[in-house]
C-alpha positions in Angstrom: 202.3 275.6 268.1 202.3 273.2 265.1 205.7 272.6 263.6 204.7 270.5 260.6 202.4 267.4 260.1 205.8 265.3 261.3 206.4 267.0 264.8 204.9 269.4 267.3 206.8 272.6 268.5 207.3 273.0 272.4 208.0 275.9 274.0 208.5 276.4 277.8 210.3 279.1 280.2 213.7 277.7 281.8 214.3 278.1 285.4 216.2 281.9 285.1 213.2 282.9 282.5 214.5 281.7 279.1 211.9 280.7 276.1 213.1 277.4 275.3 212.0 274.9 272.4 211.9 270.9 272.1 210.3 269.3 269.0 207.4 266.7 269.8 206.9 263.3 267.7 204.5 261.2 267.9 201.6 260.1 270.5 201.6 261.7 273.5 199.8 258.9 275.1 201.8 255.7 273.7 202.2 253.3 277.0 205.5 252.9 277.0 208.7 254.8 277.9 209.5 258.1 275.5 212.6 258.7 274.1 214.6 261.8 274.7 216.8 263.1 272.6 219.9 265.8 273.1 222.4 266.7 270.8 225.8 268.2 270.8 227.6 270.8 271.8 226.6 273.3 268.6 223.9 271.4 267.5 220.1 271.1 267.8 217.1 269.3 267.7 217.1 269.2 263.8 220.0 266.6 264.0 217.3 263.8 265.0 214.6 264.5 262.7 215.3 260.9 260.9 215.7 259.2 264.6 212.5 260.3 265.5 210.8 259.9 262.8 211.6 256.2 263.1 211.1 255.6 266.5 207.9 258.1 266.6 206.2 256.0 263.8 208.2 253.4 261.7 209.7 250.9 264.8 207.5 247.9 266.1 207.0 249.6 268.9 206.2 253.2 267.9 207.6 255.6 270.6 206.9 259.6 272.0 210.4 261.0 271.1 211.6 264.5 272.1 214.6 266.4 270.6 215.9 269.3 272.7 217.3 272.6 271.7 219.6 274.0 274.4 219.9 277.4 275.1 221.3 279.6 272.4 221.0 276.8 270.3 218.2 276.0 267.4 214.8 277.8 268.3 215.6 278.2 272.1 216.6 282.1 273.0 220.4 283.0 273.4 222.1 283.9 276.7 223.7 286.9 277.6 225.9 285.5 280.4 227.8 283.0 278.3 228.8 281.3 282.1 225.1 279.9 281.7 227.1 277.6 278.5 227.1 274.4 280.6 226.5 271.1 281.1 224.8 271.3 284.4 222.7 274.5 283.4 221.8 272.6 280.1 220.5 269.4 282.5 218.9 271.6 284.3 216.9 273.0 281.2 216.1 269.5 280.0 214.9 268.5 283.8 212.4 271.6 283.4 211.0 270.7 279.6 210.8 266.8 280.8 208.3 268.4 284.0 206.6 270.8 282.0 205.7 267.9 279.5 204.6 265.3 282.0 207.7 263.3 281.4 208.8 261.3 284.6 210.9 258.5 283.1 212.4 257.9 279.9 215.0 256.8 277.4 218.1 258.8 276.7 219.8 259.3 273.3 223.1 261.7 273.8 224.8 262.7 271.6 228.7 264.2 272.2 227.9 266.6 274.5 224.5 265.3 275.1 225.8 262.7 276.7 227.8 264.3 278.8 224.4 265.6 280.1 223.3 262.4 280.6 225.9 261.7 282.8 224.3 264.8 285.0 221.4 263.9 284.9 222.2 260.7 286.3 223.8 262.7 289.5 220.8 265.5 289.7 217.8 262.5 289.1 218.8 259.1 288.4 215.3 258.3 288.1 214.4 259.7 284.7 216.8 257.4 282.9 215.7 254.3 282.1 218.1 253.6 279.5 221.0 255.2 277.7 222.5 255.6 274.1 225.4 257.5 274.1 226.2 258.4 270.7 230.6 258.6 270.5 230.6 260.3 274.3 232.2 258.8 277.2 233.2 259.7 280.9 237.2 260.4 279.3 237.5 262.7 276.3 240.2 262.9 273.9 241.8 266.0 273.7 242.9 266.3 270.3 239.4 265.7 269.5 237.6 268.4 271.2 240.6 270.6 270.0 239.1 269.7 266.6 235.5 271.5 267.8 237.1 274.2 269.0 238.8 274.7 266.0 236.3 274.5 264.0 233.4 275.6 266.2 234.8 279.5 265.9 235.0 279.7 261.9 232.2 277.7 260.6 231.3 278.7 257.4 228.6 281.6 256.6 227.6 280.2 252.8 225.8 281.9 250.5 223.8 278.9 249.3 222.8 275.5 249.9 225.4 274.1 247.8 227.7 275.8 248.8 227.3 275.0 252.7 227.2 271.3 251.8 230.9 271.6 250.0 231.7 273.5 253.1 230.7 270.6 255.0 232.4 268.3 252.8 235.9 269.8 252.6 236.1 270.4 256.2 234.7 266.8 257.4 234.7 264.1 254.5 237.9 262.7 255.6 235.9 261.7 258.7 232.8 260.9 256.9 233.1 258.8 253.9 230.4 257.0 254.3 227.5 259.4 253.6 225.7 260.1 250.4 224.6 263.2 249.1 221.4 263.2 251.3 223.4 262.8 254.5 225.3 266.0 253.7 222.2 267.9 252.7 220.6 266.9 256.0 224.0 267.8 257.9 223.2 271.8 256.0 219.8 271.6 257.3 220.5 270.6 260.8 223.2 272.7 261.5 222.4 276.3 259.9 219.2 278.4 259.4 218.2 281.1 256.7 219.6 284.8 257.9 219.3 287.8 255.4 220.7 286.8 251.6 222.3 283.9 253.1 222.8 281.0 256.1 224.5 280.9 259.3 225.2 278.6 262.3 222.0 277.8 263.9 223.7 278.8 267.4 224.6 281.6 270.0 228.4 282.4 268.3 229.5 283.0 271.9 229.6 279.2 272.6 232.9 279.3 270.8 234.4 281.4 273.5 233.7 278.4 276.0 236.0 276.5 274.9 238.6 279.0 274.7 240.2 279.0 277.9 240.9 275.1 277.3 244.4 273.9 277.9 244.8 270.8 275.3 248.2 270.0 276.8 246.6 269.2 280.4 244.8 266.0 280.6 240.7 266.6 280.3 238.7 266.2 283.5 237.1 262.2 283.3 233.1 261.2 284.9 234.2 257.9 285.5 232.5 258.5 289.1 229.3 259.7 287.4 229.1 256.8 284.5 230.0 254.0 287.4 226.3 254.9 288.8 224.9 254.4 286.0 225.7 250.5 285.9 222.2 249.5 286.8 220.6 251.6 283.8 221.2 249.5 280.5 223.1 251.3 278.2 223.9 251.2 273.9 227.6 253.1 273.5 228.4 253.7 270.1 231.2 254.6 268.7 232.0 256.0 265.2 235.5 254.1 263.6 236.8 257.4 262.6 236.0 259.3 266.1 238.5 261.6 267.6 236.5 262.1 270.8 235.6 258.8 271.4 238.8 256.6 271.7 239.0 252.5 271.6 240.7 252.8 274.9 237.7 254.0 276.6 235.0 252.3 274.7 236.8 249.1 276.5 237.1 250.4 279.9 233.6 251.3 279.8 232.5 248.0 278.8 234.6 246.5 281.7 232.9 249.4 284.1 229.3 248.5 282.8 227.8 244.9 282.8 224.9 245.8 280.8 226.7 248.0 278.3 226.2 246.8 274.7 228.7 248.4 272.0 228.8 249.4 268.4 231.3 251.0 266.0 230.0 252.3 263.1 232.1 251.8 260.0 232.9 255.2 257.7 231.8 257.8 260.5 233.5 260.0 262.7 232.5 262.3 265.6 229.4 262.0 265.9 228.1 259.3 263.7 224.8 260.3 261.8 221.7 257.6 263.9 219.1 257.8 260.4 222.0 255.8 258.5 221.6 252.1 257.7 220.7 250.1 260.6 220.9 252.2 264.0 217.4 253.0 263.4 216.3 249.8 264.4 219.4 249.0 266.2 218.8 251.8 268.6 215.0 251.3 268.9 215.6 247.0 269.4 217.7 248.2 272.4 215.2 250.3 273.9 212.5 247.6 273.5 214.8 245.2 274.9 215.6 247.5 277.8 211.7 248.0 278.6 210.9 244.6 278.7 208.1 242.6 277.7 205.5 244.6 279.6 205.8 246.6 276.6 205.4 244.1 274.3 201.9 243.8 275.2 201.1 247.5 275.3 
């Protein structure tokens, strides 16, 4: 059913029966590669409404883009086994929506865990990705910084008001952030909760905090360098906010040595993730794609 003039609302059952939800921009029938779009680990399809927008009517070369919500996250229904939390299950969701809306092929925009995904999905069907963007994710994650989402993944804020989640937001992240404007951290509020009773909670299952519970921080983090070496033929756009604690230097360089067609970007006053609407990653982002499709496109 319609979502708004902007995008469409799609619905589809998962593999184990869930109702899950992707939002729809643009022309179904453009003839040239669609853009898909998954976000992080708490975070939903909201977080690309500016992205999309661009891409889906704004760039030179105007683009179907698709924004998934993952299970228990966003529109799609929660799940009572919270072993069903993962990356694989989650690829395995966005595999179904891609089939159930005629989607063979396409480009990839991951964010955080998103990309993580990616990096499945390049194991499960290496043919659906036809270029990458990973948005501050890589194959090695640093610990200290997912020991910052866990952290504050269990307590986030239940505010009364709008103002007063967007203060939230501010006091808990500005130090990483000091480059958005007032606007960036009212579309932060909107993207990440949803209206409940007299006020606004987390748009997510709360359960996915207690996935990351049984973490040990002290222990190096499991690494997909295997998984991110095949994707070395698949041109790929790694960027990398300057204020990231997921996302180190370290790696961003060893996955530029691993990948001859990686191109990189770090992203001045942003952290984990940086915000894709801001300044000029619209057009970055979609000059990449268009670059990665080739002139065949050009002409379409």
């Amino acid at each position: 059913m319609p979502g708004s003039a902007e995008f469409s609302d799609f619905f589809y059952p998962s593999s184990d029966g869930l109702r899950l939800h992707a939002r729809v921009y643009g022309d179904a029938g453009a003839d040239r590669w669609p853009v898909v779009c998954l976000p992080g680990l708490s975070r939903n399809a909201r977080d690309f409404h500016g992205l999309a927008l661009y891409l889906a009517h704004r760039a030179a070369r105007p683009r179907r883009v698709v924004a998934f919500d993952y299970r228990g996250r966003g529109q799609s229904q929660h799940d009572a086994d919270i072993a069903n939390y993962t990356v694989v299950k989650e690829a395995d969701d966005v595999l179904t929506g891609l089939a159930a809306l005629g989607i063979a092929e396409a480009a990839f925009v991951g964010t955080s865990r998103g990309g993580l995904i990616v990096h499945v999905l390049g194991a499960l069907r290496s043919s659906v990705l036809k270029a990458i963007v990973l948005n501050d994710i890589g194959p090695a994650i640093e610990a200290d910084g997912l020991r910052h989402i866990a952290g504050y993944l269990g307590r986030t804020p239940r505010p009364q008001t709008r103002a007063d989640a967007i203060a939230a937001q501010k006091s808990a992240h500005g130090a990483d952030f000091p480059a958005l404007g007032e606007t960036d951290w009212a579309n932060m509020v909107d993207a990440i909760y949803r209206e409940e009773g007299a006020g606004l909670v987390p748009d997510f299952d709360p359960k996915l905090a207690e996935t990351l519970a049984g973490i040990d921080f002290s222990r190096a983090l499991p690494t997909l360098w295997p998984q991110f070496d095949a994707l070395a033929a698949i041109p790929m756009l790694a960027i990398r906010g300057a204020k990231s604690r997921l996302l180190s230097k370290a790696t961003l360089k060893e996955m530029a040595g691993r990948h001859p067609k990686l191109k990189t970007i770090t992203v001045d006053g942003q952290g984990h993730a940086p915000f894709l609407a801001i300044g000029a990653l619209p057009g970055t982002i979609a000059e990449f794609i268009d670059e990665a499709e080739g002139p065949e496109a050009a002409r379409s």
